[in-house]
N, C-alpha and C positions, 0 to 999 in steps of 0.2 A: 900274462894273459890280459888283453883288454877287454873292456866295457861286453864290446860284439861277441866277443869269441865266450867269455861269461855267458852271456844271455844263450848260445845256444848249448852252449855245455850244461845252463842249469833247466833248459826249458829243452828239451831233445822233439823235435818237428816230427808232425801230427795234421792229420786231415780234421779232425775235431777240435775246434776253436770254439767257447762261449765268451769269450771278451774282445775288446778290442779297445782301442784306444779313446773311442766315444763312450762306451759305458764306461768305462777305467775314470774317466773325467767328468760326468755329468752322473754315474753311480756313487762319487763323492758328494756329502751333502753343503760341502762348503761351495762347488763348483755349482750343483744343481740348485743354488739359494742365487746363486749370481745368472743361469737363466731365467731365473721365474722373477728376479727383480726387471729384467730384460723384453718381459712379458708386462710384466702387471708391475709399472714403476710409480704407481698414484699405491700401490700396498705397503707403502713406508714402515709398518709394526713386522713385516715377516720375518721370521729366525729361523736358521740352522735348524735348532729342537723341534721347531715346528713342521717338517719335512722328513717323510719315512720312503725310503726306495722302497718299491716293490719288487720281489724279484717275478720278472717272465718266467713264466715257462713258454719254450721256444718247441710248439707243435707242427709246427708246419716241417720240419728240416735238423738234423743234428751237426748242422754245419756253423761255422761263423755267422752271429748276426747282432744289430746292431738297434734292439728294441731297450725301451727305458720304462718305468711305470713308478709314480711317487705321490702320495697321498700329501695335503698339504692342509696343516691343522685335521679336521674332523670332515671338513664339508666338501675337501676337493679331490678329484684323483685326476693327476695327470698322465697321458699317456706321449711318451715322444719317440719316433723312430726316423731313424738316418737312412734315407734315399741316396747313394752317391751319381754314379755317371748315367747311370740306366732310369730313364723315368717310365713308373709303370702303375697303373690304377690296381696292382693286385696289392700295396701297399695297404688297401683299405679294408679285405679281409683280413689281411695280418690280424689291425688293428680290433677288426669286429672281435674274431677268436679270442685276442686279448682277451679284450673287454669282459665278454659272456665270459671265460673263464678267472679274469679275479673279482670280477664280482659275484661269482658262485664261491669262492674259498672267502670273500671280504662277508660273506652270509654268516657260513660256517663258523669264520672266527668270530663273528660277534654274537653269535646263536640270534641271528634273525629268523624269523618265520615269512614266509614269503605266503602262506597258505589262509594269514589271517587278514582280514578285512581293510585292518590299517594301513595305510601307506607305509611301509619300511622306511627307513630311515639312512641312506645310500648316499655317499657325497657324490655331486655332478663331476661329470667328468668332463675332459679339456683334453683335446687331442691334436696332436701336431706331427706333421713331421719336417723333418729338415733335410732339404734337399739340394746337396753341396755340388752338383753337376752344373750346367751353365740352364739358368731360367729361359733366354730367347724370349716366348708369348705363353709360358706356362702359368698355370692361374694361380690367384690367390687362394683358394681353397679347395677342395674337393667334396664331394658327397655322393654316397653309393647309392643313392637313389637317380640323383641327374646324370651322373658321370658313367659311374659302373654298370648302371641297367638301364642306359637310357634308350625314351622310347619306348620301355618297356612298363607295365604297370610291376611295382616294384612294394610292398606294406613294411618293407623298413630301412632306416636312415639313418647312415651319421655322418657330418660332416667333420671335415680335418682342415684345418689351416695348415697352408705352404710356410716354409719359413725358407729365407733362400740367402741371408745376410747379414741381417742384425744390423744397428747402429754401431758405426764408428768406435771400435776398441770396447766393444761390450763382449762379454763371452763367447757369445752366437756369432760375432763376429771375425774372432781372433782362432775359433773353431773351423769355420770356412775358411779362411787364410791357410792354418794347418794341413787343408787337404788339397789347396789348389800350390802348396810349397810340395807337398810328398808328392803329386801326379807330375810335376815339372823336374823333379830331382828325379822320378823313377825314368821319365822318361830318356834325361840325359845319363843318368848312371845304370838304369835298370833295379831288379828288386836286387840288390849290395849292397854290402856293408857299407861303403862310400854313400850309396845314396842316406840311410839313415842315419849316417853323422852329419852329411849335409843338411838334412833336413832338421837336426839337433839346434844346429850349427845356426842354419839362416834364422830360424825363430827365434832363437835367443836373443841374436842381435838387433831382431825391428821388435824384440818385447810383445811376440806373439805365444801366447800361452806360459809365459815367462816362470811365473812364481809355481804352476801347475809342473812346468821341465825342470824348476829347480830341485822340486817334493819329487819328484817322481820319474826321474829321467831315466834309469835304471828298468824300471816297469815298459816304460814308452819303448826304451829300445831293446825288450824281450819279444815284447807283443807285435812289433813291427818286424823283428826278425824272424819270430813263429806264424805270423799271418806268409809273409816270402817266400818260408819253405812252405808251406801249406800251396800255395796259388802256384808255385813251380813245379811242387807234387801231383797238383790239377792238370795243371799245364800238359805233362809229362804222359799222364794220364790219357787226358783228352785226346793228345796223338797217337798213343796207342792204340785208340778204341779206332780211330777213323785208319790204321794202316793195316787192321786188323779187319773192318769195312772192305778196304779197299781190297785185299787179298781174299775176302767171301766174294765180292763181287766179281773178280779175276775168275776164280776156281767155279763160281755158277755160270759163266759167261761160256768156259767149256764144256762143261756139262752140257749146255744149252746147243753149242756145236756140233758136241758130238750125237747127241740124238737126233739131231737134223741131217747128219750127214748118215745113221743109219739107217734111219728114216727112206732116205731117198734110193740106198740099195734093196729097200722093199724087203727090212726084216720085222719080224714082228714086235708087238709088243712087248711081250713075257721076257722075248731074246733081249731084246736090249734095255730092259730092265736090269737082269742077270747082269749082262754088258757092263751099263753103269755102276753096280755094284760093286763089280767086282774091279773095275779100272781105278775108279774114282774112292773106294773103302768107305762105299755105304750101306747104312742098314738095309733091309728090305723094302722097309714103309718108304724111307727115302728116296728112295731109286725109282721107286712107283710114285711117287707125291713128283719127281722131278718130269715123268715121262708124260704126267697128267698134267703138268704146266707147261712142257716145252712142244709135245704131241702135238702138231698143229696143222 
């Protein structure tokens, strides 16, 4: 059995997905010390030790997603989340809800009082997200007072820096690469097996994400192969619902004919209510809710 056929024999496909290959790698504190040098490269003393992931809770959705949150030393809490192909300002409540909810549990756990006079003692936060789709004229930052309510009088704010690239073989950079090699293999290969050994494959050799697929290649191609089935399970879905649409819209489009055409033999209402119910095997209510939409 290979590598693929492993990964799905030990990971059996699921619409509920909480990882993905972005927290998988920036949820490591070894990875997540190599963004925030990538960030903040004049902070020459930061360490590992000094860096605590948060975990999210993911309230909006019990689907895949791809939010990050990590305290750094005492005084900082960063938040980062991953935008891919879709750019959209509801990125920026995500982050609000974050926010207001760990720093309601970041109270708790330190038994602050929020009730007394003193200014608490709360580390600033840093908010980012990373947005691996193609920039064009997208901004450098965001903020939900100019952006999300604009125009509009708006009493609170927070701004988010874009990040869209990184410098040349910095983590944030070799991160983008990874997902502009997976959208180009999916495309040629589709969501396969081929494409996530392609995509193994290419980065290894231009040394993108290198030492990260060395630790962890095993993981990478679980979670690539369990997001797959996940988005074909979507997929599959998705057609459903719309051929399932299409066959309501069919079956009301008769209904809708044929009280038109009893209509015009001059029967009455009650009668072709009956009619419809009994042609069509509907309830009462619905035969009347139809006769009072098409009745015309």
């Amino acid at each position: 059995m290979n590598e693929m056929d492993a990964a799905r024999e030990d990971h059996p496909i699921k619409r509920t997905i909480a990882d993905s290959v972005f927290t998988n790698l920036f949820g490591n504190r070894k990875y997540l010390l190599q963004f925030y040098q990538a960030l903040h490269p004049d902070d020459t003393d930061i360490k590992e030790d000094d860096l605590s992931v948060i975990t999210i809770e993911n309230v909006l959705t019990d689907g895949q997603y791809n939010d990050l949150g990590a305290t750094v030393r005492s005084d900082k809490m960063i938040f980062l989340c991953e935008a891919q192909s879709t750019w959209s300002l509801n990125v920026l409540i995500r982050i609000l809800m974050y926010l207001a909810e760990t720093y309601s549990r970041y109270c708790q756990d330190h038994n602050i009082d929020l009730y007394k006079s003193k200014t608490a003692p709360l580390p600033r936060p840093e908010l980012y997200v990373l947005f691996t789709g193609d920039r064009e004229d997208k901004p450098d930052a965001i903020s939900l007072r100019e952006d999300y309510f604009k125009d509009m009088d708006c009493p609170v704010d927070i701004k988010v820096r874009m990040i869209y690239d990184g410098e040349a073989g910095d983590i944030i950079n070799q991160y983008v690469t990874f997902t502009r090699i997976c959208r180009e293999q999916i495309k040629l290969h589709g969501q396969t097996r081929k494409a996530i050994e392609e995509v193994i494959r290419i980065c290894k050799d231009r040394e993108v994400l290198g030492e990260y697929l060395a630790e962890h290649e095993k993981e990478v191609v679980n979670i690539m192969g369990t997001l797959f089935g996940a988005e074909e399970i979507s997929r599959i879905h998705d057609v459903n619902v719309r051929q399932e649409g299409l066959v309501e819209g069919i079956q009301r489009g008769r209904i809708q004919q044929y009280i038109e055409d009893c209509k015009e033999f001059n029967q009455s209402k009650d009668d072709v209510a009956m009619r419809v119910s009994m042609k069509f095997n509907l309830s009462d209510d619905a035969a009347r809710d139809a006769i009072n939409e098409y009745w015309k």
